[in-house]
VOPAGU-2260 file (C-alpha; in pm, 1 decimal, decimal comma):
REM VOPAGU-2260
SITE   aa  ch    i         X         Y         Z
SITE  UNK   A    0       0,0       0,0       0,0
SITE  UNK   A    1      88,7     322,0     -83,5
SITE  UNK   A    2     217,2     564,4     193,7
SITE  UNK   A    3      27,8     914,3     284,7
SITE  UNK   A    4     345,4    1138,6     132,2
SITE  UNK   A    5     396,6     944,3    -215,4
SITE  UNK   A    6     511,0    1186,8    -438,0
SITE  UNK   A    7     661,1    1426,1    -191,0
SITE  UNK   A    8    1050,8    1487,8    -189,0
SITE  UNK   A    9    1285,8    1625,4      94,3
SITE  UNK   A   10    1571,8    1697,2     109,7
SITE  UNK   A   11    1774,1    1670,0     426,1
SITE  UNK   A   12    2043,8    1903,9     514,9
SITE  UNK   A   13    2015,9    1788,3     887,4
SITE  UNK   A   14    2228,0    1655,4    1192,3
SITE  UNK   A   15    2217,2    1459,0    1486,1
SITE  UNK   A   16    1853,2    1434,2    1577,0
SITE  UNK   A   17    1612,3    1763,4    1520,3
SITE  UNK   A   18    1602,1    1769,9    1157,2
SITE  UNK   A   19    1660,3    1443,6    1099,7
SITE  UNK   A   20    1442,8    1256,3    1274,6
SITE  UNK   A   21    1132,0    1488,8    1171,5
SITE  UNK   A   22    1279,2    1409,4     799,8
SITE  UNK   A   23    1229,9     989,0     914,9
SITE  UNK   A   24     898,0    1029,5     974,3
SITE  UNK   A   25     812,5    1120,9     666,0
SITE  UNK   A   26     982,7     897,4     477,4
SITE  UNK   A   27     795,8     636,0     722,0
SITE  UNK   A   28     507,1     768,8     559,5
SITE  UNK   A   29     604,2     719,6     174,1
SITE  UNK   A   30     825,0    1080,5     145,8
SITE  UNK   A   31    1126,0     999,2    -100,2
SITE  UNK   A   32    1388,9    1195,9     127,7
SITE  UNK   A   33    1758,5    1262,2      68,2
SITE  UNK   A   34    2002,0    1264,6     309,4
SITE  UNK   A   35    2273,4    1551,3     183,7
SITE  UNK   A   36    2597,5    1530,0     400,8
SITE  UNK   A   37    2936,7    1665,9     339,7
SITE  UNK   A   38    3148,0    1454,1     169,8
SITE  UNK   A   39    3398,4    1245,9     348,8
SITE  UNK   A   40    3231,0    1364,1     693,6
SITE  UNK   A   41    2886,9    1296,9     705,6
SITE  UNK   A   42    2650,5    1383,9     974,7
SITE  UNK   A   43    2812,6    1402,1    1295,2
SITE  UNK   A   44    2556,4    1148,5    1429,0
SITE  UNK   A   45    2750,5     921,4    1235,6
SITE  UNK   A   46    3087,2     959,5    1470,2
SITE  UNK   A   47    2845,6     879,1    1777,0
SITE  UNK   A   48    2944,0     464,4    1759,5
SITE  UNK   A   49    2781,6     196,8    1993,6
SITE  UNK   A   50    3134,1     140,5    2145,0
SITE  UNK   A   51    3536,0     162,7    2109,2
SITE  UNK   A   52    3462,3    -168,4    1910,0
SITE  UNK   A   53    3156,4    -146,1    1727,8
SITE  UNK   A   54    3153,5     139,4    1510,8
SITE  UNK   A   55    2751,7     126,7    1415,6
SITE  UNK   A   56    2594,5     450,3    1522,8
SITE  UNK   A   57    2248,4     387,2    1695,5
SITE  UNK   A   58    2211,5     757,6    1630,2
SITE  UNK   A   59    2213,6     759,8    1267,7
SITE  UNK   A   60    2019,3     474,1    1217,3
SITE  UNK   A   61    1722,1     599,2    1468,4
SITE  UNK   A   62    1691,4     897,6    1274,9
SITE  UNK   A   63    1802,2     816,6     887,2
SITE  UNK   A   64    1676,5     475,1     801,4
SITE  UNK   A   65    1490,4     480,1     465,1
SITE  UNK   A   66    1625,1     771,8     313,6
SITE  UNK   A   67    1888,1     815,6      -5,1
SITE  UNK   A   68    2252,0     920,3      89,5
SITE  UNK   A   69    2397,1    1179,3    -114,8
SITE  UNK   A   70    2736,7    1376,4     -45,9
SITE  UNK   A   71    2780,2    1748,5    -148,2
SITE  UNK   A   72    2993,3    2031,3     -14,9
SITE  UNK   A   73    2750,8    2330,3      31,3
SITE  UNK   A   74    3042,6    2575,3      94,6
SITE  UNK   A   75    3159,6    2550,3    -236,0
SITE  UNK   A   76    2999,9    2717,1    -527,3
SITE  UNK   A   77    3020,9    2396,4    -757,8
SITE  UNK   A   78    2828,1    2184,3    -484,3
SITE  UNK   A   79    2546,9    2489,4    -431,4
SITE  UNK   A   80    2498,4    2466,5    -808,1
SITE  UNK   A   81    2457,7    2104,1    -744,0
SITE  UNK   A   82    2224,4    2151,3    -471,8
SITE  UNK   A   83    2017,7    2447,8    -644,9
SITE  UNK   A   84    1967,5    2163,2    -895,5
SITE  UNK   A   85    1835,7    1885,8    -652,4
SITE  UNK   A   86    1584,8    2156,1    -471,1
SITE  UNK   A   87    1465,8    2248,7    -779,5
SITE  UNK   A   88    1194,5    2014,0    -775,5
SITE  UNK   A   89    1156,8    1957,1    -400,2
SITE  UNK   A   90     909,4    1990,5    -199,5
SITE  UNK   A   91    1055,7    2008,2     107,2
SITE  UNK   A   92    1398,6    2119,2     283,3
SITE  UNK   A   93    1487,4    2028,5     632,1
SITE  UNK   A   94    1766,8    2176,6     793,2
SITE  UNK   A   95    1897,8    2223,4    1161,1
SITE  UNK   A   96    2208,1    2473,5    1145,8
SITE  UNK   A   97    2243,6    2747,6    1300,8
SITE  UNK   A   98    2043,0    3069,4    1172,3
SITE  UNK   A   99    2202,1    3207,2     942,8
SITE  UNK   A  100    2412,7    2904,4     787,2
SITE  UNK   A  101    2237,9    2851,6     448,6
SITE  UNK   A  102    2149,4    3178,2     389,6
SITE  UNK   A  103    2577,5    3225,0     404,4
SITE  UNK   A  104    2593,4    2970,7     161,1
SITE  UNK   A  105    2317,6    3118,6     -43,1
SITE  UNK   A  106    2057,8    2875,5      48,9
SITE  UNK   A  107    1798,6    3053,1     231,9
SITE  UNK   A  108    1443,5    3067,4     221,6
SITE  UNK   A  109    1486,1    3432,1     -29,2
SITE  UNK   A  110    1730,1    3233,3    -256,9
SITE  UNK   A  111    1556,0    2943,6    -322,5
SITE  UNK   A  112    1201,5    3059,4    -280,8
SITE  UNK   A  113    1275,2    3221,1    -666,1
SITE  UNK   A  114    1396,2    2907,6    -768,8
SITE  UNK   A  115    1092,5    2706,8    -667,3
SITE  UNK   A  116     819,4    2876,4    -549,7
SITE  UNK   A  117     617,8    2578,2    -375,5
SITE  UNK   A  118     937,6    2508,2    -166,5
SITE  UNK   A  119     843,5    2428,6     194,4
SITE  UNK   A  120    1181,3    2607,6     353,3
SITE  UNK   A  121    1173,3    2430,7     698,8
SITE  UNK   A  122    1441,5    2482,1    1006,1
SITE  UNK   A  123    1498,8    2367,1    1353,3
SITE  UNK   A  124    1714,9    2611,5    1571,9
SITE  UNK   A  125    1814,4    2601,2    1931,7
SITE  UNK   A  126    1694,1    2947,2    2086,6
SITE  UNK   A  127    1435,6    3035,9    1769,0
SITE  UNK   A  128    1452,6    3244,7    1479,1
SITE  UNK   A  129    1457,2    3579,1    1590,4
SITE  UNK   A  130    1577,0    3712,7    1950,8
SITE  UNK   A  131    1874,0    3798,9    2108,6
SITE  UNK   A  132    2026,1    3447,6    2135,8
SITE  UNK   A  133    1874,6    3346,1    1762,8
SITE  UNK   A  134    2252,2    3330,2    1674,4
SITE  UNK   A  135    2412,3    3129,7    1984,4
SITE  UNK   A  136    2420,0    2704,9    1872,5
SITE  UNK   A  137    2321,7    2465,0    2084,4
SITE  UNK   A  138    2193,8    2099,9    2115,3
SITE  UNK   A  139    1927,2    1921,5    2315,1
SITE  UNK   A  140    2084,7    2014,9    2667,8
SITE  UNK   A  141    2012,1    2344,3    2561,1
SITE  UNK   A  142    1627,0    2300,5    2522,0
SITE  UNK   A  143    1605,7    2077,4    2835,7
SITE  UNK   A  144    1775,9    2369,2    3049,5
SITE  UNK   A  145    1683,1    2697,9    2865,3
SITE  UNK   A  146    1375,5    2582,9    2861,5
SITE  UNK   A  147    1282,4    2483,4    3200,3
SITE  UNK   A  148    1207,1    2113,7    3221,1
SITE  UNK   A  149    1513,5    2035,9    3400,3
SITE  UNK   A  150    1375,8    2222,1    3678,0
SITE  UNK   A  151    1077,5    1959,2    3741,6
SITE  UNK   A  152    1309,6    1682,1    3772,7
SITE  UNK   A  153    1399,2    1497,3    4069,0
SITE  UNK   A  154    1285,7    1621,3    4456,7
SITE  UNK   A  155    1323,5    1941,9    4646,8
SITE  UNK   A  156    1689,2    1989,8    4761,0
SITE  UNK   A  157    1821,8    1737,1    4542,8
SITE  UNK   A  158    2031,1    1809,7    4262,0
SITE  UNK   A  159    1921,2    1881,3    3894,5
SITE  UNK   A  160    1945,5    1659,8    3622,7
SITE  UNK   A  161    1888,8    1610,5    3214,0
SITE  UNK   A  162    1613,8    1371,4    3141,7
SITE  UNK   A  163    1810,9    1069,6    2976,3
SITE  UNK   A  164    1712,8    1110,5    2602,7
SITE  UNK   A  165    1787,7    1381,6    2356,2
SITE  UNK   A  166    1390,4    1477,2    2483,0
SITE  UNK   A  167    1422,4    1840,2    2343,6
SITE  UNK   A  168    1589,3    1712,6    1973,9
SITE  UNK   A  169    1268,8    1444,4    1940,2
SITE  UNK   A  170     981,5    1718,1    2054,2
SITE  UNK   A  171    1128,9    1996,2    1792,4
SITE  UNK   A  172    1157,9    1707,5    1556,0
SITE  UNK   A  173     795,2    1633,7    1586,6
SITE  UNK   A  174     715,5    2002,5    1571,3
SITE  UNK   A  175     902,7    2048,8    1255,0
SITE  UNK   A  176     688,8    1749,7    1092,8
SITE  UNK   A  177     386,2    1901,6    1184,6
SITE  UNK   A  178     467,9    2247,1    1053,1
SITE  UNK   A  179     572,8    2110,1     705,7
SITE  UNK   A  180     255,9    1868,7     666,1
SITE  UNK   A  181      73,7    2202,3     754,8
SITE  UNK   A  182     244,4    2346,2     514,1
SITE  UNK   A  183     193,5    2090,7     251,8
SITE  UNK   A  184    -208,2    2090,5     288,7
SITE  UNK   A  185    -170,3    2516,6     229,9
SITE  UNK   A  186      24,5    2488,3     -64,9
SITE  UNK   A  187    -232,6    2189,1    -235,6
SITE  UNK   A  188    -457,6    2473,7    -142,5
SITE  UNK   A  189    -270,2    2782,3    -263,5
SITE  UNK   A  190      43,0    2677,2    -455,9
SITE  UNK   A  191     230,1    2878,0    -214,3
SITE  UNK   A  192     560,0    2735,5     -49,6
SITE  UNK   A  193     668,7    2885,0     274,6
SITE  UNK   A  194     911,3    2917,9     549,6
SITE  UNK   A  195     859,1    2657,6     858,8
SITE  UNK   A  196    1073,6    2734,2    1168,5
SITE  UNK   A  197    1068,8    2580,1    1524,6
SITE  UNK   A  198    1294,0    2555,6    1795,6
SITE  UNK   A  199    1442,5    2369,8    2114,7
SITE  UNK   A  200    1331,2    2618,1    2327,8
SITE  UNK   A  201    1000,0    2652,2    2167,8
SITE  UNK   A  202     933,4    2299,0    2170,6
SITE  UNK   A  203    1017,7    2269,4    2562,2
SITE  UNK   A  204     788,4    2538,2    2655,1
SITE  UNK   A  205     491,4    2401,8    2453,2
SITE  UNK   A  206     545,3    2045,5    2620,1
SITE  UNK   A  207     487,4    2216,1    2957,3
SITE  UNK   A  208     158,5    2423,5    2835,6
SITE  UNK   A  209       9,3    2356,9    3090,3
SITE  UNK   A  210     228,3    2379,7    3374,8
SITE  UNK   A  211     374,7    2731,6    3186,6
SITE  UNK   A  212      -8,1    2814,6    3185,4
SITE  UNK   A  213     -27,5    2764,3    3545,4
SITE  UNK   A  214     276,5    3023,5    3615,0
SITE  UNK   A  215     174,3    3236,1    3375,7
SITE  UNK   A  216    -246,0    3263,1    3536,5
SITE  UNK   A  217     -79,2    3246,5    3923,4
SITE  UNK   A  218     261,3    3344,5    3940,0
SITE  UNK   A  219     335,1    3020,5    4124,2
SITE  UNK   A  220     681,0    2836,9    3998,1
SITE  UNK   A  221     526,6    2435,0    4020,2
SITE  UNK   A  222     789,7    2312,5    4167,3
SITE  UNK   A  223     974,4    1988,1    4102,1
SITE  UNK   A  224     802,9    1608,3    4038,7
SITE  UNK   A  225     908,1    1473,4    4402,0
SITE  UNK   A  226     786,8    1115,6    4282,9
SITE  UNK   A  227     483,5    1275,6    4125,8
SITE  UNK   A  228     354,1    1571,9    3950,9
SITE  UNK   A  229     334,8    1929,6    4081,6
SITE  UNK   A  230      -4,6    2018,3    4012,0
SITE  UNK   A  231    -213,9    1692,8    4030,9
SITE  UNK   A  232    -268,7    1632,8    4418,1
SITE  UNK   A  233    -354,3    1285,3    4441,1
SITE  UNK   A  234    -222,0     930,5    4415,3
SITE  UNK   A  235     -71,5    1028,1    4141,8
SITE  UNK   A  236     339,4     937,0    4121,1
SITE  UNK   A  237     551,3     630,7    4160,1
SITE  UNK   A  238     604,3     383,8    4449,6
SITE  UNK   A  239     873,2     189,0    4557,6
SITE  UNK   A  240     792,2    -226,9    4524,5
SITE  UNK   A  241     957,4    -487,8    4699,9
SITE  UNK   A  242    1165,4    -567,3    4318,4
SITE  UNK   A  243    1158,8    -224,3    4155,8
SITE  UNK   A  244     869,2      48,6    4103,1
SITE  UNK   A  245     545,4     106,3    4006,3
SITE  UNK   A  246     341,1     418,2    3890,3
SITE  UNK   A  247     -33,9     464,5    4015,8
SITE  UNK   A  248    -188,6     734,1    3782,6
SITE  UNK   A  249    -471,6     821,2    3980,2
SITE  UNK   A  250    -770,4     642,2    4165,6
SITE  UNK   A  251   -1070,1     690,6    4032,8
SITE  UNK   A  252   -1407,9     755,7    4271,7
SITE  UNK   A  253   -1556,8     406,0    4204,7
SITE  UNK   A  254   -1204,3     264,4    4288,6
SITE  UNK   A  255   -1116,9     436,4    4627,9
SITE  UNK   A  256   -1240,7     214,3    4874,7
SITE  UNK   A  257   -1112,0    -125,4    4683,4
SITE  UNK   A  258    -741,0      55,9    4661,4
SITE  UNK   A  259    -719,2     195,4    4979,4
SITE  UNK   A  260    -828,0    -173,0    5108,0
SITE  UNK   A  261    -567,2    -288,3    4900,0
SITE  UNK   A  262    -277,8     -30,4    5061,0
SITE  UNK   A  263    -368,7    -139,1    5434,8
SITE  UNK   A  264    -518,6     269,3    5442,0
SITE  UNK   A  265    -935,8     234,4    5455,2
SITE  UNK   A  266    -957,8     567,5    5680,4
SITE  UNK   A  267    -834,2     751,4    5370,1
SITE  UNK   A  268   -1091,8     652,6    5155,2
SITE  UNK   A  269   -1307,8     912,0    5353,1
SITE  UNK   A  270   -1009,1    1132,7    5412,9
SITE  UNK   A  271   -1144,6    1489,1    5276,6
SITE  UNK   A  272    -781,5    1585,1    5245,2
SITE  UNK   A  273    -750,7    1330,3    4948,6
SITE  UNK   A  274   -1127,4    1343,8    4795,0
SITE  UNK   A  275   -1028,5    1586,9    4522,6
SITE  UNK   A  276    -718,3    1721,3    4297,5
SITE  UNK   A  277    -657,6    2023,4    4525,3
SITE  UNK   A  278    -480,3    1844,2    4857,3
SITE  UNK   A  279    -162,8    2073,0    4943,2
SITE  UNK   A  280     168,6    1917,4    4876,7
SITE  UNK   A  281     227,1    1850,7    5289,6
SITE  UNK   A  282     -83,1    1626,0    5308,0
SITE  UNK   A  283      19,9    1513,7    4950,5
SITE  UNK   A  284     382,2    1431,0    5142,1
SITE  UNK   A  285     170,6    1229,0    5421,6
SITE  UNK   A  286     -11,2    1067,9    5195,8
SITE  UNK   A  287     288,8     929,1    4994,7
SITE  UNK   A  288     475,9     884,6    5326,4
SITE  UNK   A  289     180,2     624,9    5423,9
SITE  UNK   A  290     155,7     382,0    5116,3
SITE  UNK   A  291     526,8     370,8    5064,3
SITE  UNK   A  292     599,0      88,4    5332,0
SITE  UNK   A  293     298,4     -45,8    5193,2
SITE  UNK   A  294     390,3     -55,0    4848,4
SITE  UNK   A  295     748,5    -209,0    4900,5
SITE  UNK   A  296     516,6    -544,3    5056,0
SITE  UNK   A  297     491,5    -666,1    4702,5
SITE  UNK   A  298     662,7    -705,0    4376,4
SITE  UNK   A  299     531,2    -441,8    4051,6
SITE  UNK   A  300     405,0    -805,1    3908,2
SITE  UNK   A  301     188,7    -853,9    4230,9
SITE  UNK   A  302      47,7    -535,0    4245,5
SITE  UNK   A  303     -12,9    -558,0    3898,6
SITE  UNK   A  304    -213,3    -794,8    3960,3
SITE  UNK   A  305    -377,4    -674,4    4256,2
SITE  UNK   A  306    -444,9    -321,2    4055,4
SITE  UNK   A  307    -516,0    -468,0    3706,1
SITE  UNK   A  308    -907,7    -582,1    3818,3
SITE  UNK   A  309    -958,2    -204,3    4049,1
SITE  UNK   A  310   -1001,5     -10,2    3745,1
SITE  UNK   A  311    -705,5     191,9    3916,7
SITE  UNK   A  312    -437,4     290,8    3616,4
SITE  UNK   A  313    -106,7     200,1    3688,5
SITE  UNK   A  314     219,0     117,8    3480,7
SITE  UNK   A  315     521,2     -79,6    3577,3
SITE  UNK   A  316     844,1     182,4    3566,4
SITE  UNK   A  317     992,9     -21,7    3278,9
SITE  UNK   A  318    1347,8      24,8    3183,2
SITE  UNK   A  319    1406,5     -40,6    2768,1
SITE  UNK   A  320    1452,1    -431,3    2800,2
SITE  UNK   A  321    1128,5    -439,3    2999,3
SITE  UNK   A  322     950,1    -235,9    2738,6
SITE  UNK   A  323    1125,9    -435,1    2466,8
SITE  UNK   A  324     931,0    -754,9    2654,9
SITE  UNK   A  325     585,0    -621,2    2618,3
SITE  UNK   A  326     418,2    -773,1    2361,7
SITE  UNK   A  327     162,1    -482,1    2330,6
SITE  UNK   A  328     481,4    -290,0    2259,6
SITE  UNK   A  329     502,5    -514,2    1953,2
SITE  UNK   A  330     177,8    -543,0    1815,3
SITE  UNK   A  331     132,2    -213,7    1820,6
SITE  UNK   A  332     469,3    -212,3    1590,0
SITE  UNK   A  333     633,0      78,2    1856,5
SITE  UNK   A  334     905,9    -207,7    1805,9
SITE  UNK   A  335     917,1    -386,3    1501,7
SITE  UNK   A  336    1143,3    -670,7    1294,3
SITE  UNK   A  337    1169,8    -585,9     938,2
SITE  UNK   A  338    1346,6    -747,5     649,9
SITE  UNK   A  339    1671,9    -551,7     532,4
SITE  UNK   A  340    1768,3    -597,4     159,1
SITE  UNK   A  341    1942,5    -914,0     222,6
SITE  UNK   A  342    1649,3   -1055,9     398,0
SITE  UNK   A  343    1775,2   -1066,9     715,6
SITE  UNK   A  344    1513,7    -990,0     982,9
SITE  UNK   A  345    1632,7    -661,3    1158,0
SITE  UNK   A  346    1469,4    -495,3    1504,3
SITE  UNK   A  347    1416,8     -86,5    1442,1
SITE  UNK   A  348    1201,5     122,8    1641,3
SITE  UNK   A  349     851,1     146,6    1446,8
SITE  UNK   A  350     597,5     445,9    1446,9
SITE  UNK   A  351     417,7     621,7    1714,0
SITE  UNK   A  352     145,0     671,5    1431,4
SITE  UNK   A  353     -97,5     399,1    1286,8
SITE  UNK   A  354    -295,0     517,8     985,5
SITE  UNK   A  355    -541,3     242,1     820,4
SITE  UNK   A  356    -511,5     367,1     456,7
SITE  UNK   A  357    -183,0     420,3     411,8
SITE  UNK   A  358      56,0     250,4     684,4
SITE  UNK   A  359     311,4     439,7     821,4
SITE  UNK   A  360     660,4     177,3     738,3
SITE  UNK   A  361     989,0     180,5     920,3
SITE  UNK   A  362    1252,3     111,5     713,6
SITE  UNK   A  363    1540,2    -110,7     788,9
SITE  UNK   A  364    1812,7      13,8     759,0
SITE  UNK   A  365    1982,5     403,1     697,0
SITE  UNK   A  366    2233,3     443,3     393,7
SITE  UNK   A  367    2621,9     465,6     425,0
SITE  UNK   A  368    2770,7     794,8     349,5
SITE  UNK   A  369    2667,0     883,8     -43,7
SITE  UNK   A  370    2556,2     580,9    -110,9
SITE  UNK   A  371    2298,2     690,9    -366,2
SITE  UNK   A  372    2529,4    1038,3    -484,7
SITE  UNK   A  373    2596,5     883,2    -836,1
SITE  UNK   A  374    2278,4     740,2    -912,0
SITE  UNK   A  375    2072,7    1044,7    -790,9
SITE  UNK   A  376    2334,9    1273,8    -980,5
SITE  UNK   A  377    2285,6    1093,5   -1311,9
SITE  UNK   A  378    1901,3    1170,7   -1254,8
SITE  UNK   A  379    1972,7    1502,0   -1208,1
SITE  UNK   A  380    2141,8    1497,5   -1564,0
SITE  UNK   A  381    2522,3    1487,8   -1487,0
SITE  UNK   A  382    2693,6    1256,5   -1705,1
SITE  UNK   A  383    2996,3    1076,7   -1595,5
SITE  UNK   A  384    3282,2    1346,4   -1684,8
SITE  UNK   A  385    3097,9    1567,8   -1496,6
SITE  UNK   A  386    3028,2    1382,7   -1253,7
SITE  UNK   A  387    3411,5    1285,8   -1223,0
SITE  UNK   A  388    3471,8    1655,2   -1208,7
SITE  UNK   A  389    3299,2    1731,1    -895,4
SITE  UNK   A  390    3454,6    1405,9    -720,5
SITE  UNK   A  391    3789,8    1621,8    -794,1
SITE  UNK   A  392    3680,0    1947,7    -672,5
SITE  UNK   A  393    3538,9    1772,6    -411,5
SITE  UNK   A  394    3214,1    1928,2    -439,9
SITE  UNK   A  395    3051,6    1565,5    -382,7
């Protein structure tokens, strides 16, 4: 079956993660997309290996499998003329330098937009387009800290620290998706290309609306998670079990007096303190100090168990080879096992989406550095002296 974005070419100038990664997804969904790196280099994701021994980069292939791999050097004029060529008939370019970077190498939005006016123009900065630190790089640390979500992690008085995944990179990625597929449905509508920008920062602040929206109506800072969340009072957070942990996400009325059985606690069942969402964070710190002991009684499995038939909602605190052993993490293809070209059954990470027209498919594999540069050069009309050319200029 065909997929949603047949028909639609990128072209990605990205690195690492941000505009990468927002570039997979499409080609997931049936985008042709081409990987342009610089020759001999590559994107830097490719130097991040899986160890002193196994030079494989899980970082390239989580955000590059599926796509064409196609070296040019955009500093030089030979490889812009190059690259003018291949945008030409794009409809989309994904990039994630820093501001000002293509438009130095003539590239922009202004000098392309001439060339092909249905161009979707789309970049991922770290601090936004405009503003007084529009210029300054930076990299998902930056998001997580400039951002604010650092500050929610961990308890009061303890020491700060990064969530453990490039969090800020994948959010801006998915962003940057959105904004071109927004863009795509205006130009079927208008024939009108535009610019699509998003940022790090950006993307942090809209992934804590709501707690942002809560500063911005009271003036009150939440506050870090301290096991929980800062704003919903209730059993709401993670416990300690007797073999690891286990999150409760909330009790629901018709629940209360079957849970609170359950956690040796039947006096709170009727406790007004805990009836509601609006308990203050010292009963919510007696309240957590109570089914704690309780909690570390049984394994997550048993309480599983004991939970599952409540109607309470829970989740075990599942580290990646727990997930990896769900099987609802498989047939909901979040994992998957695809063939590669040799037939070899591979494991990749699969879609978040599911779409019952046109199936969203993982590829298996990303492309070595310009593997496709030749072929996708000789479609672009160069013949093989010229093409020879540019290898010695090292424009590709």
């Amino acid at each position: 079956m065909s997929g949603a974005l047949e028909g639609i070419k990128i072209i990605d100038v990205g690195q690492l993660v941000q505009g990468p990664q927002a570039a997979a997804l499409m080609c997931d969904m049936g985008a042709e997309v081409i990987k342009v790196e610089l020759p001999n280099v590559g994107d830097l994701s490719r130097w991040i290996f899986l160890s002193e021994h196994d030079q494989r980069s899980a970082y390239f292939e989580g955000s590059n499998r599926g796509k064409k791999a196609m070296t040019i050097d955009l500093r030089l004029p030979e490889g812009v003329d190059v690259f003018k060529r291949l945008v030409a008939d794009a409809d989309v370019l994904i990039s994630n330098f820093k501001n000002g970077t293509l438009e130095e190498w003539g590239l922009g939005y202004d000098d392309l937009k001439g060339l092909n006016p249905g161009l979707i123009w789309a970049a991922g900065s770290a601090f936004g387009p405009v503003g007084p630190d529009s210029d300054r790089e930076g990299a998902d640390l930056a998001g997580q800290c400039a951002g604010g979500l650092i500050s929610t992690i961990g308890q009061d008085g303890g020491l700060p620290s990064p969530v453990g995944v490039t969090i800020a990179d994948h959010i801006s990625s998915q962003h940057l998706a959105a904004g071109v597929l927004a863009a795509l449905v205006h130009r079927g509508r208008t024939g009108e290309g535009q610019k699509v920008e998003v940022s790090l920062l950006g993307g942090q602040i809209w992934a804590q609306a709501s707690e942002y929206s809560h500063y911005l109506m009271s003036g009150e800072v939440p506050g870090r998670a301290n096991f929980g969340h800062p704003l919903l009072r209730g059993v709401y957070g993670i416990f300690e079990t007797a073999d690891s942990w286990i999150g409760i996400i909330g009790v629901p009325p018709a629940a209360r007096d079957a849970f609170f059985i359950a956690v040796e606690h039947p006096e709170l069942a009727l406790d007004p303190r805990f009836l509601g969402m609006m308990a203050r964070r010292e009963d919510m710190q007696e309240l957590f100090a109570a089914l704690n002991p309780v909690f570390r009684t049984k394994t997550t499995a048993q309480w599983c168990d004991v939970l599952r038939d409540m109607g309470v909602r829970y989740a075990p605190v599942n580290d990646y080879a727990a997930a990896s052993a769900d099987p609802g993490v498989w047939e909901n293809g979040y994992l998957r096992e695809v063939d590669d070209s040799s037939d070899c059954s591979v494991r990749v990470v699969g879609s978040p989406i599911r779409m019952s027209a046109t199936p969203v498919e993982p590829a298996a594999r990303a492309p070595e550095l310009g593997e496709h540069t030749d072929t996708l050069l000789d479609a672009l009309g160069y013949d093989a002296e010229q093409i020879a050319r540019l290898r010695q200029l090292g424009a590709v």
